[in-house]
C-alpha positions in Angstrom: 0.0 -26.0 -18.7 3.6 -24.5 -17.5 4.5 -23.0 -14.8 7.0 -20.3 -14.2 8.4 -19.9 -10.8 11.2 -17.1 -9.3 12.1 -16.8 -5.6 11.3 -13.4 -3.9 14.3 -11.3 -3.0 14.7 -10.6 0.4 16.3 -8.0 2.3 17.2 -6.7 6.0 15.4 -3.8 6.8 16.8 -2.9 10.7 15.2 -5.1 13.0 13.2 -7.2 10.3 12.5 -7.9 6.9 10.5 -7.4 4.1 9.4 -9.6 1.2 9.4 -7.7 -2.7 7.6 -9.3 -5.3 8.3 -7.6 -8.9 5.5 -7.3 -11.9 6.9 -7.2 -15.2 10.3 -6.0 -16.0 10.1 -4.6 -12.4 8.4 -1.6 -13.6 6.6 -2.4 -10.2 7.5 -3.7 -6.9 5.6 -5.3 -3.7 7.0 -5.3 -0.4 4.6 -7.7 1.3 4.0 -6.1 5.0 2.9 -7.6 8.0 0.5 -4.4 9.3 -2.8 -3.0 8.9 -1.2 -0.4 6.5 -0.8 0.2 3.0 1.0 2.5 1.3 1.2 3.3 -2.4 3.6 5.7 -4.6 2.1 6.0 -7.8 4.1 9.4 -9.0 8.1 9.0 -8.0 9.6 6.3 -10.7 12.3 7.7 -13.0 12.9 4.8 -15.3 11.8 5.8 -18.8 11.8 2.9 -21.4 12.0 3.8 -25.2 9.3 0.6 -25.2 6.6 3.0 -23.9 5.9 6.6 -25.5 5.6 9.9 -23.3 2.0 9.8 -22.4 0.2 12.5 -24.3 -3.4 11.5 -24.0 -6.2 13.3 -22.2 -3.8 16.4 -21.3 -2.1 13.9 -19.5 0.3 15.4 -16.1 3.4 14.2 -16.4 5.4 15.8 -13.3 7.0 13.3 -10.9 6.6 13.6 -7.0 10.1 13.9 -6.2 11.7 11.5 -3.5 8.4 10.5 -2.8 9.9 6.7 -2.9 12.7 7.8 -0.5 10.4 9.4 1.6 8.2 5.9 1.5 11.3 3.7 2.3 12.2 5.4 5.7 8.4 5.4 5.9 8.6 1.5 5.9 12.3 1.9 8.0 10.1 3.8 11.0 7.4 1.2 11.2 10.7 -1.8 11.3 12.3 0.3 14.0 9.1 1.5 15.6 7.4 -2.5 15.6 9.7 -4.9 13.9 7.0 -4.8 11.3 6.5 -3.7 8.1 3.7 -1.9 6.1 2.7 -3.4 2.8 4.2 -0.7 -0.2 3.7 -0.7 -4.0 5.5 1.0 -5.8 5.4 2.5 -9.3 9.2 2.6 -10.7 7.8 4.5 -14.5 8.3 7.7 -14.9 5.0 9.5 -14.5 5.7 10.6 -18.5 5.6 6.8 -19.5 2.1 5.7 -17.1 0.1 7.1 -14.6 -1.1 4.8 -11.6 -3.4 7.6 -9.9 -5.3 7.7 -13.4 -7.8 5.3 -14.6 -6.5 2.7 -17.4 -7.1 4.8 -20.4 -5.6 7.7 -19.3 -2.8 6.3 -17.4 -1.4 4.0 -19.7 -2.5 5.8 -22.7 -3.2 2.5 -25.1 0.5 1.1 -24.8 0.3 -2.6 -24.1 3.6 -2.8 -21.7 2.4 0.4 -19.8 -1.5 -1.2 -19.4 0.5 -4.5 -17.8 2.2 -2.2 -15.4 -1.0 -0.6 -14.9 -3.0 -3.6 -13.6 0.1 -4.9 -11.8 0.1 -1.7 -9.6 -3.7 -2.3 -8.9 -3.5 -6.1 -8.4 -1.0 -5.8 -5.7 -3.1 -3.1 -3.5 -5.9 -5.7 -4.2 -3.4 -8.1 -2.4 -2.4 -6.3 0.1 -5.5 -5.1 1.3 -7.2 -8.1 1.4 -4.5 -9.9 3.5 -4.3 -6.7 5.9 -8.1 -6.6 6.1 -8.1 -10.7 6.8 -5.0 -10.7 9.5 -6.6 -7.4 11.3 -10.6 -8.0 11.5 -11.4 -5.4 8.7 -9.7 -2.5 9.8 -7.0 -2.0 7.6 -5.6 1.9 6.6 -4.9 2.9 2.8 -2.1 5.9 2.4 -1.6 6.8 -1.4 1.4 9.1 -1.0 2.2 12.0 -3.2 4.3 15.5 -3.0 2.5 19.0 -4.0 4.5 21.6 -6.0 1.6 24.5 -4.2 3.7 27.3 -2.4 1.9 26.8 1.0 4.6 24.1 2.8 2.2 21.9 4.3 0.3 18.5 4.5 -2.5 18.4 2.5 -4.6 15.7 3.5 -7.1 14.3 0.7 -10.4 12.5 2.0 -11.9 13.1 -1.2 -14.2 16.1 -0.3 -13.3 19.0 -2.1 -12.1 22.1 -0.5 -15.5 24.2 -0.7 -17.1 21.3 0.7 -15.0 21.4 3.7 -15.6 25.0 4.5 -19.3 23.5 5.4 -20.4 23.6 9.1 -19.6 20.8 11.1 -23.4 19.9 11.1 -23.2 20.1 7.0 -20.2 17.5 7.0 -21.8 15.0 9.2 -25.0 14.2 7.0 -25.0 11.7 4.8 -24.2 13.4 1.7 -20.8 14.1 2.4 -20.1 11.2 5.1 -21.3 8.9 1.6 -18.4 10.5 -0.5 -15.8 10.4 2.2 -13.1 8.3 1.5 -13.2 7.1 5.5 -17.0 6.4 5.1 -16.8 3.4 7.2 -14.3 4.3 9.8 -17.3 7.3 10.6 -19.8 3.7 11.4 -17.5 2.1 13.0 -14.9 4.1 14.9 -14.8 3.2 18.7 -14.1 6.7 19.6 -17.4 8.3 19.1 -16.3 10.6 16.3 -18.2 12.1 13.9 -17.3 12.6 10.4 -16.3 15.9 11.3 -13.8 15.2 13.8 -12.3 12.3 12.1 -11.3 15.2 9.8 -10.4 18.0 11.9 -11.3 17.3 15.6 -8.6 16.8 17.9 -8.1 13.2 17.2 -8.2 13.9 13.6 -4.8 12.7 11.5 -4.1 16.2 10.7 -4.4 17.5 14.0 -2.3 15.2 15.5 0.5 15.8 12.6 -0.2 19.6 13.2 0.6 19.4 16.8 4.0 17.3 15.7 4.7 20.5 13.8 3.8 19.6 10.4 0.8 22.1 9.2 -2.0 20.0 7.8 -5.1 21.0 6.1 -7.9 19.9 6.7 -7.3 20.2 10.6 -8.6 21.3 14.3 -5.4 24.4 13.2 -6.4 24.6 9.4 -9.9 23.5 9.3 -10.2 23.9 5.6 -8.3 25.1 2.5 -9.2 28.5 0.8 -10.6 27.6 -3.0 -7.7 30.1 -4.0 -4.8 27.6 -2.9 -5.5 25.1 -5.0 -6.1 22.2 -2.7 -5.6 18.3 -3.8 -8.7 16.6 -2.4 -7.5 12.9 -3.7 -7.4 11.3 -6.8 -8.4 7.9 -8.3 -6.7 5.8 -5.9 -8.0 6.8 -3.0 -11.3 6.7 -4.8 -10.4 3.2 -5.8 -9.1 1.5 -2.8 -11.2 3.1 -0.1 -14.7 3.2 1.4 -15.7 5.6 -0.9 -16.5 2.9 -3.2 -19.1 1.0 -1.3 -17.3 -2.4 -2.0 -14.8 -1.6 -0.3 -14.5 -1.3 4.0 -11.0 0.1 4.1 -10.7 3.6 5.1 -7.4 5.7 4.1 -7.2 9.0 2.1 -4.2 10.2 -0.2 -1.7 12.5 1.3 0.2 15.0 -0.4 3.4 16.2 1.1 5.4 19.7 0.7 8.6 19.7 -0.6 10.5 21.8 2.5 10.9 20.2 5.4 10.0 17.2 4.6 10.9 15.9 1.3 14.2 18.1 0.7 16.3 16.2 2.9 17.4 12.8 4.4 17.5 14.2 7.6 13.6 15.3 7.0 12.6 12.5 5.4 13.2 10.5 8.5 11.9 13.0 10.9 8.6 13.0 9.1 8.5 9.7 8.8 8.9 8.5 12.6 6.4 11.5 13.6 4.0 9.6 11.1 4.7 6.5 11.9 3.7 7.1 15.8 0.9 9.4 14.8 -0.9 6.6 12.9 -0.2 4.4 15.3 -1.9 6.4 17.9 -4.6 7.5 15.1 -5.5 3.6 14.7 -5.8 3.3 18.5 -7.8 6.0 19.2 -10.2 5.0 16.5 -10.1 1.5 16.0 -8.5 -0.2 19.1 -5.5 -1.5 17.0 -2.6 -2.8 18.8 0.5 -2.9 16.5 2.1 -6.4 16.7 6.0 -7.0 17.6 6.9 -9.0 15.0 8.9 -11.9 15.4 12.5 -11.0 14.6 14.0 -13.8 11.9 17.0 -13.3 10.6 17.2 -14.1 6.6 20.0 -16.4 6.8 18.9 -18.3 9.7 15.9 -19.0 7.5 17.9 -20.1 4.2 20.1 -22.8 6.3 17.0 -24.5 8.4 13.8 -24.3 5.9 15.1 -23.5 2.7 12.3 -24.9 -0.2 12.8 -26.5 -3.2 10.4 -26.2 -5.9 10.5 -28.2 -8.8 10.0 -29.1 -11.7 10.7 -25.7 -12.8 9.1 -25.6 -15.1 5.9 -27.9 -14.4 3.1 -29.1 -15.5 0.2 -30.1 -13.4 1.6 -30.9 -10.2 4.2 -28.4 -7.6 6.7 -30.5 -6.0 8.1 -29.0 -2.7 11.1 -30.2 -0.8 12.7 -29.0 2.5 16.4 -29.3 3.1 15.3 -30.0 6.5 12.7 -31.8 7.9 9.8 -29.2 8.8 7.5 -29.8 11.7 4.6 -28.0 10.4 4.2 -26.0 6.5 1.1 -25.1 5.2 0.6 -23.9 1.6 -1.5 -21.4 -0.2 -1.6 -20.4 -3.6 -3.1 -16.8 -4.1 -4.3 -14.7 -6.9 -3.4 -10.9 -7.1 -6.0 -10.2 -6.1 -6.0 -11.5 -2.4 -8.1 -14.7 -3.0 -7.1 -18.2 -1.6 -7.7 -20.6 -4.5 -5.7 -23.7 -3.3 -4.5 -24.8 0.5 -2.3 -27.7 1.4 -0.5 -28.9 4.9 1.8 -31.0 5.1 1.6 -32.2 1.7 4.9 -32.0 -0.9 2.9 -32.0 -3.7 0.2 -29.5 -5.6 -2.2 -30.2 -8.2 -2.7 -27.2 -10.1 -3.9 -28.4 -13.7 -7.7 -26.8 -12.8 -5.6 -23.2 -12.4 -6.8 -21.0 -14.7 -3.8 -19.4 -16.8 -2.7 -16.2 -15.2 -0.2 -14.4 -12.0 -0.4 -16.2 -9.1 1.7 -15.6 -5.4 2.6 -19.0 -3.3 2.9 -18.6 0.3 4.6 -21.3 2.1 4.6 -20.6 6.2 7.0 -23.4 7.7 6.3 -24.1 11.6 3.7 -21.2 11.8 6.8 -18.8 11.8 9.0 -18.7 8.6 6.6 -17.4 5.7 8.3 -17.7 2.0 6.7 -16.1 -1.1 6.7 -16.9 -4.5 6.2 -15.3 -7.5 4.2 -18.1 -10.1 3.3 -17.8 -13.5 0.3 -20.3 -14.9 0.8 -20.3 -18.8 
């Protein structure tokens, strides 16, 4: 077996940094956050390679969600300057005409082998990322797939994946377990510390959307806008926030898909970062309310500082059975994980310069390396 290794690029982002992992040919990118959020941006790529065909299958959609991944970026710059943390973010670089990450496999790829990759690269790293924000904060980690609406109304329109006749019900209607079942914050309604129902998590006063309404962003569904008329073509969520939320009953983490208008928040630089620190400090204050979540203040470490005391070797590259890992310093304290895509631990070591990964089955791995319980690096490895 060989093993293919490439060092994360890193990059300053204000007060802290992030960590990018890339999936084949870059099409998609990881930043590896240190919060109990994830965000997602399946719809504002604009690279278009002649390798995969426009997607024609299954009257596929093919408009992009313009600046969607600008407006995700001071997204992630509001949470730095706001905690000195970052969110985890996936991105989808394709143009929506070449795949589709809020579509199932067959329709979003369309049968092109390079597109499919792409496709399960976009899903493994949520599946990361969730699993190490659910592990670091006790289960209560907060899915956001973001997307922009072309409808002429210019406002937020918040999908929970209930669909906009459903939320005309009655309060009373909403809370039974019919529609609490196919809400994509099922769990947050069982475990919330606020005593909401499943009504007001979606338009009571502490709902998200009221508290972005009263920042002066219009939001349905909301304690202002308690429900979208079946005229105004409403987006009640798609298969993301299906996927990756407690809709499907495997999954505990609550989060819904939000679709932002173009004016006033997506038209500008200047709105892009308003938005974005009013949504930053509204979630914040959403994941208080609701779950008692106290944002950490991330240790600030600058990237070179890191580079000249723990800088990490890792050879042979390539290998074959065994990792070997060297320190240009001598390390108090490292500790060693090797993880699939899909969040799972599959090998640990401490202290130890040496890995034995010939029982690995062939396939994507990451490897985290945390030097003195403070400096975490991240690899990219590929089992072949």
């Amino acid at each position: 077996m060989k093993i293919v290794l490439s060092l994360l690029i890193l990059f300053q982002s204000l007060q802290s940094y992030s960590q990018i992992v890339y999936g084949s040919n870059k099409y998609i990118e990881y930043h590896i956050g240190n919060l109990p959020v994830i965000i997602s941006v399946p719809h504002g790529g604009n690279i278009t390679p002649s390798s995969i065909p426009d997607r024609t299958c299954n009257d596929a959609v093919t408009a992009t969600d313009a600046n969607t991944i600008e407006l995700a970026k001071e997204i992630d710059r509001a949470f730095a300057k706001a905690t000195g943390c970052n969110p985890h973010i996936i991105y989808c670089n394709l143009k929506r005409s070449k795949l589709d990450c809020n579509r199932n496999l067959a329709d979003g790829g369309c049968g092109n082998a390079i597109a499919e990759t792409a496709w399960n690269e976009f899903y493994n790293f949520i599946n990361t990322a969730q699993a190490s924000a659910q592990s670091k904060f006790g289960g209560k980690a907060f899915y956001i797939d973001l997307h922009g609406h072309g409808n002429p109304i210019q406002r937020l329109e918040l999908g929970y994946l209930l669909y906009d006749y459903e939320l005309a019900n009655t309060d009373v209607m909403l809370n039974t377990s019919q529609y609490v079942g196919n809400s994509s914050i099922r769990n947050l309604v069982s475990t919330n510390i606020s005593g909401s129902s499943h009504a007001d998590l979606l338009r009571g006063n502490f709902a998200l959307g009221t508290l972005l309404g009263n920042a002066g962003f219009p939001t349905v569904p909301s304690k202002q806008i308690p429900f979208p008329q079946t005229s105004e073509n409403y987006f009640s969520g798609g298969y993301n926030t299906a996927r990756h939320t407690s809709y499907t009953q495997t999954n505990t983490v609550n989060g819904l898909q939000i679709e932002c208008n173009y004016i006033n928040i997506r038209d500008s630089d200047t709105n892009r970062k308003q938005f974005a620190d009013s949504l930053v400090s509204i979630v914040k204050k959403y994941l208080k309310i609701h779950q008692d979540i106290n944002f950490p203040n991330c240790v600030v470490t600058s990237i070179a500082k890191t580079k000249e005391t723990n800088t990490v070797i890792v050879s042979p590259n390539p290998a074959t059975d065994f990792i070997q890992l060297t320190f240009t310093e001598n390390a108090k304290d490292f500790d060693v994980e090797i993880i699939t895509l899909f969040g799972q631990t599959v090998l640990t070591a401490r202290n130890e310069g040496s890995l034995n990964i010939q029982q690995l089955p062939k396939g994507v791995y990451l490897l985290k390396i945390t030097v003195d319980q403070t400096n975490i690096m991240w690899y990219k490895i590929v089992l072949r």
